[in-house]
C-alpha positions in Angstrom: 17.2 4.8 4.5 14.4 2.8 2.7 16.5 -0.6 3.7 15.8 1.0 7.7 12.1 1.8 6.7 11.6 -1.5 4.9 14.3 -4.3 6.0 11.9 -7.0 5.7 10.9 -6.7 1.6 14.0 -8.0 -0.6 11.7 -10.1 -1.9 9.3 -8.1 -3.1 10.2 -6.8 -6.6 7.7 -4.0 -5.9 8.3 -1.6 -9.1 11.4 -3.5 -9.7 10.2 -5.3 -13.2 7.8 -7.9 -11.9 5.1 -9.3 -14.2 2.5 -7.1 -12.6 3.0 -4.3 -10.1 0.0 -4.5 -9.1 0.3 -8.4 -7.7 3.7 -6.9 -5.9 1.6 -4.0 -4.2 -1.3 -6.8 -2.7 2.2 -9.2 -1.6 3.3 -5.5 0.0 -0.3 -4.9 1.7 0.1 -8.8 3.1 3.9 -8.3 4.3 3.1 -5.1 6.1 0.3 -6.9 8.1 2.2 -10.2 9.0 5.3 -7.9 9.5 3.2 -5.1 12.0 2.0 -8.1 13.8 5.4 -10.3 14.0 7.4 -7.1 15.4 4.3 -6.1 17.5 5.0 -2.5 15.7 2.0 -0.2 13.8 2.8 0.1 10.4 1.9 2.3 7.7 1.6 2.1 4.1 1.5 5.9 2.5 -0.4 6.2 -0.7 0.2 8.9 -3.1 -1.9 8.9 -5.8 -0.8 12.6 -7.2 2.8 11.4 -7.1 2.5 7.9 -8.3 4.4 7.0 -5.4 4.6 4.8 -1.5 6.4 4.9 0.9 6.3 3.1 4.7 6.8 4.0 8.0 6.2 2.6 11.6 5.6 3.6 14.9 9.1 3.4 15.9 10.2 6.2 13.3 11.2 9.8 15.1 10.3 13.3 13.0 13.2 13.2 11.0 13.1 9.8 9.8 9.2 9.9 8.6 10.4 13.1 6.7 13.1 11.2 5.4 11.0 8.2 4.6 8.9 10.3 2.7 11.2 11.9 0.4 12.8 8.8 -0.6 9.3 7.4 -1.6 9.1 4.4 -3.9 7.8 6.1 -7.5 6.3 3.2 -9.5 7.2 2.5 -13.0 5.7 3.9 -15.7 2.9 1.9 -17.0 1.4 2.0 -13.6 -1.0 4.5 -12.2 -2.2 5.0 -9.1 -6.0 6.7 -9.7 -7.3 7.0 -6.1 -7.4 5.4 -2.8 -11.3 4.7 -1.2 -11.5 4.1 2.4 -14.9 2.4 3.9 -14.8 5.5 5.6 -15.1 7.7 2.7 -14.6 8.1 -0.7 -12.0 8.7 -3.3 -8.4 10.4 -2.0 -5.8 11.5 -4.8 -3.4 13.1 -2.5 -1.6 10.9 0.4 -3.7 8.3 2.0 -2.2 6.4 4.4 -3.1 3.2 5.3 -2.8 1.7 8.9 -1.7 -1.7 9.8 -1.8 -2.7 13.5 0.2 -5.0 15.5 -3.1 -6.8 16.8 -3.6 -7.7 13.1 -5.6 -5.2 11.7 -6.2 -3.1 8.9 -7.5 0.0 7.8 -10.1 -1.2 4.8 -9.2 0.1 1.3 -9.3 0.3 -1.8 -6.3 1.1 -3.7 -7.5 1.9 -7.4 -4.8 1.5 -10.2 -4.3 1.5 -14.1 -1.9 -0.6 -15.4 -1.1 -1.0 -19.0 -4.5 0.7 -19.7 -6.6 -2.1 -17.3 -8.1 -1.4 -14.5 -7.8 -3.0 -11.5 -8.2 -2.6 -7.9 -6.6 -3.8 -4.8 -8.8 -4.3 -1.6 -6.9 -4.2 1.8 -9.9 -5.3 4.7 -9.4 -5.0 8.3 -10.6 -8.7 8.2 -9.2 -10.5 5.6 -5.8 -11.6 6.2 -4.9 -11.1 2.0 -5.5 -8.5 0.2 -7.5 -9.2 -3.3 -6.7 -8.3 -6.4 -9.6 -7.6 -8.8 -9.9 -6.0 -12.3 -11.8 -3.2 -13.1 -12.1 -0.4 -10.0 -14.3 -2.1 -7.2 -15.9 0.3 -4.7 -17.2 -1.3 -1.1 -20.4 -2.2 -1.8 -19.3 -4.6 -4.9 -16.5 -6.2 -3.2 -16.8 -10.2 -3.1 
């Protein structure tokens, strides 16, 4: 089922042994966007900070298959925490946050807070921007370059 949720992303080595998860989760932030806007198809990236784990699903998806999707989340490897997801909305979720990608282009803005092998970093998703940005130590909004 994740190949139906996420056909697109063989080469992203998301959680798969990469040199920095955290680089693969900004690449997956950028593929959902170009992908949401190639397929003209809303895309969502789930966030589960309590969990450690992601998970995607898209506007196409029925009831059963965003269940699905959901149970066979991504969990990522083990010197990687998730801390807590910040929307420009509001502050800090650590239970699912999901994060929209639309088929005109745009984003939810976030910030996707993470420790990996004991460094902070953060990686900002704008509505705007058409990369997310990796930056160390946990940004909030109003220190974002």
């Amino acid at each position: 089922l994740i190949f139906f949720a996420v056909p697109a992303f063989e080469n992203i080595r998301l959680i798969s042994g990469s040199s920095s998860s955290a680089v693969d989760l900004a690449g997956l932030a950028d593929a959902l966007r170009e992908r949401a806007v190639s397929l003209q198809v809303d895309h969502q990236l789930h966030v589960d900070p309590s969990a450690n784990r992601i998970w995607i699903t898209d506007s196409r998806m029925d009831d059963e298959t965003l269940e699905k999707t959901g149970d066979d989340a991504f969990v990522l490897s083990e010197n990687m925490d998730i801390l807590a997801v910040r929307f420009l909305s509001g502050g800090p979720l650590d239970a699912d946050a999901v994060i929209r990608f639309s088929r005109q282009g745009h984003s939810d803005s976030a910030l996707i807070h993470l420790a990996e092998n004991q460094e902070n970093m953060t990686v900002r998703i704008d509505s705007f921007l058409p990369r997310a940005i990796l930056s160390s130590g946990l940004a909030e909004f109003e220190n974002c370059d």
